[in-house]
C-alpha positions as CSV (number, residue, x, y, z in Angstrom):
1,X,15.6,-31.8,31.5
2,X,14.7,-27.9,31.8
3,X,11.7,-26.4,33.9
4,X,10.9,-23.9,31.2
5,X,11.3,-24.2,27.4
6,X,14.1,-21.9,26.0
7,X,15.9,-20.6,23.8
8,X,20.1,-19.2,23.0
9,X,18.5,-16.1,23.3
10,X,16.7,-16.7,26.6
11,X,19.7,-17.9,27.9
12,X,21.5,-14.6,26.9
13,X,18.8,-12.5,28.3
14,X,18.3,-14.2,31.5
15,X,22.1,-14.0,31.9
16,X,22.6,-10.5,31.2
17,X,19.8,-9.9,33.9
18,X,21.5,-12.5,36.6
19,X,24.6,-10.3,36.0
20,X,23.5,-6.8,36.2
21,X,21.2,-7.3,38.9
22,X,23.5,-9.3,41.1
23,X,27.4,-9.5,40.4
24,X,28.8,-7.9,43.2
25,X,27.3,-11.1,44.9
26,X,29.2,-13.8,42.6
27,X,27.9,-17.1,41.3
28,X,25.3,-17.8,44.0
29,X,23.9,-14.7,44.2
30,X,23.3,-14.2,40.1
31,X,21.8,-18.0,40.1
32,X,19.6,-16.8,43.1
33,X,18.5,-14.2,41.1
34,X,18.0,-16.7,38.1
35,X,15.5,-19.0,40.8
36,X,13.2,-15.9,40.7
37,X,13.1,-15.4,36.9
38,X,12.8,-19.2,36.7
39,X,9.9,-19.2,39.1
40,X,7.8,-16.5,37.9
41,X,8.3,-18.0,34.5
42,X,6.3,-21.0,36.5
43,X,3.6,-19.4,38.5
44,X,0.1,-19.2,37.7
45,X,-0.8,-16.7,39.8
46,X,-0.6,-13.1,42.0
47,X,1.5,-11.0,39.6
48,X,2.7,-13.5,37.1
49,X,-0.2,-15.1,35.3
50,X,0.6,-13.6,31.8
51,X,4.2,-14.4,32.1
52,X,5.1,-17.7,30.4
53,X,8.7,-17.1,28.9
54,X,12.1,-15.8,29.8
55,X,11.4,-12.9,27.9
56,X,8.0,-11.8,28.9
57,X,9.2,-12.9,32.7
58,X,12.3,-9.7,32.2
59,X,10.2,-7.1,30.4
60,X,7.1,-7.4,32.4
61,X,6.1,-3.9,33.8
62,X,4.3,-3.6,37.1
63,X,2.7,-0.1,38.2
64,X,4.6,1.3,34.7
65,X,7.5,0.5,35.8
66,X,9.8,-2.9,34.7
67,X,9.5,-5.6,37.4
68,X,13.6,-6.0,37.3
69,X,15.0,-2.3,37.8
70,X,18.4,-3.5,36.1
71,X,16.0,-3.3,32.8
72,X,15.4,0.9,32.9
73,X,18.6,1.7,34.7
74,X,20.6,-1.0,33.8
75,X,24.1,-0.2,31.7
76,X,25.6,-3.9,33.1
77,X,22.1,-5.2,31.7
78,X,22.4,-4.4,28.2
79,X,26.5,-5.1,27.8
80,X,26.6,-8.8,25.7
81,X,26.0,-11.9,28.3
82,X,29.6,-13.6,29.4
83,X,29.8,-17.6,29.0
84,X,30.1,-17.7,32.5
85,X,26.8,-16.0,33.5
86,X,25.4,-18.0,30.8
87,X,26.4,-21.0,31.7
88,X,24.8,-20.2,35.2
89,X,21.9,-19.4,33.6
90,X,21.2,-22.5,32.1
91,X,22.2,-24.5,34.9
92,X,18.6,-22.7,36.7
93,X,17.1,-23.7,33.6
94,X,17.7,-27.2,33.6
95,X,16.6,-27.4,37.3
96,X,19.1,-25.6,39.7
97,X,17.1,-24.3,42.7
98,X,18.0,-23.7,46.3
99,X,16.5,-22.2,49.5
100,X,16.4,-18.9,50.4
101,X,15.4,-18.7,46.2
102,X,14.1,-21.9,45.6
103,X,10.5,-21.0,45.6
104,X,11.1,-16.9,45.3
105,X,8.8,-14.8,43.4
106,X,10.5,-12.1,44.4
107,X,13.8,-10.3,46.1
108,X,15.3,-6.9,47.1
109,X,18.0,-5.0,48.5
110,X,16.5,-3.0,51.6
111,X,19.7,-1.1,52.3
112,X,18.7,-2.4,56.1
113,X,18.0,-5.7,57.7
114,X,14.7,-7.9,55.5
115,X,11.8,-7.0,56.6
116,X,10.3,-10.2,58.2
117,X,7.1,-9.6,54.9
118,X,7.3,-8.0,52.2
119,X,4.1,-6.5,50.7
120,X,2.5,-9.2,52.3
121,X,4.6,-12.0,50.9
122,X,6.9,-14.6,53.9
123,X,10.5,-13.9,53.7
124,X,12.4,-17.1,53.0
125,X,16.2,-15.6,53.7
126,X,19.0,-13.3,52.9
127,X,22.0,-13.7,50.8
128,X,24.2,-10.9,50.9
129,X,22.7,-7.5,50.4
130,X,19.2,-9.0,48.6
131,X,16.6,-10.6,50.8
132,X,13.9,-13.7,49.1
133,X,10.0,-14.0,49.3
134,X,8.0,-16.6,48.5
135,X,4.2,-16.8,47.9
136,X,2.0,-16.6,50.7
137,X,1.2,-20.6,51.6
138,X,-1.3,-21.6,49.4
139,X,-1.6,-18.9,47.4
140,X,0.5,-20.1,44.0
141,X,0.5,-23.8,43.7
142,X,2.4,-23.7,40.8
143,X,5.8,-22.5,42.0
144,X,6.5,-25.5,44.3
């Protein structure tokens, strides 16, 4: 059973994101990051309302910018997807969520400790160098 509908090549772009935009902290880390593409491929709300499929959720720009920097500066990004980080990323697709991503919309690497909000959204935790939010309580239903 999978959260979101997909495809081979949503699993080979959601892979190639979970890889270039978290590698350096292994398995967990890159399924982490898959949570948050998962998630916003979920949410009905704040940011993500036009956002229904892998695809849309990786190449959405915010502010004219992409959402996922890995997508403008990313070299790691756009190198072909490894079974291994493809195999992690359908394991988030077919339901594979834990805390501090498990409800994330969003995460970043503040080169510092997390900052206890983050443009107004509850930090959930930290793994590694990246630090998780979550939506505000009850402002987006649809990601729990």
């Amino acid at each position: 059973m999978s959260i979101v509908k997909y495809t081979s090549a949503d699993v080979n772009l959601m892979a190639r994101m979970m890889r270039a935009e978290a590698v350096g902290e292994g398995k967990q880390g890159m399924l982490y990051v898959g949570n948050v593409i998962v998630n916003r491929t979920k949410a009905d709300c704040l940011d993500f309302k036009d956002v229904r499929t892998i695809r849309e959720v990786i190449f959405q720009v915010q502010g004219g910018n992409y959402s996922f920097e890995a997508v403008q500066k990313g070299n790691v990004f756009y190198q072909r997807a490894r079974e291994s980080e493809k195999k992690l990323a359908r394991k988030n697709l077919n339901f594979w969520r834990q805390h501090p991503a498990k409800f994330a919309l969003w995460y970043f690497n503040p080169y510092a400790p997390c900052p206890p909000t983050w443009y107004g959204q509850p930090l959930t935790g930290q793994f590694k160098n990246h630090c998780y939010y979550e939506p505000a309580a009850g402002t987006c239903p649809s990601v729990y």
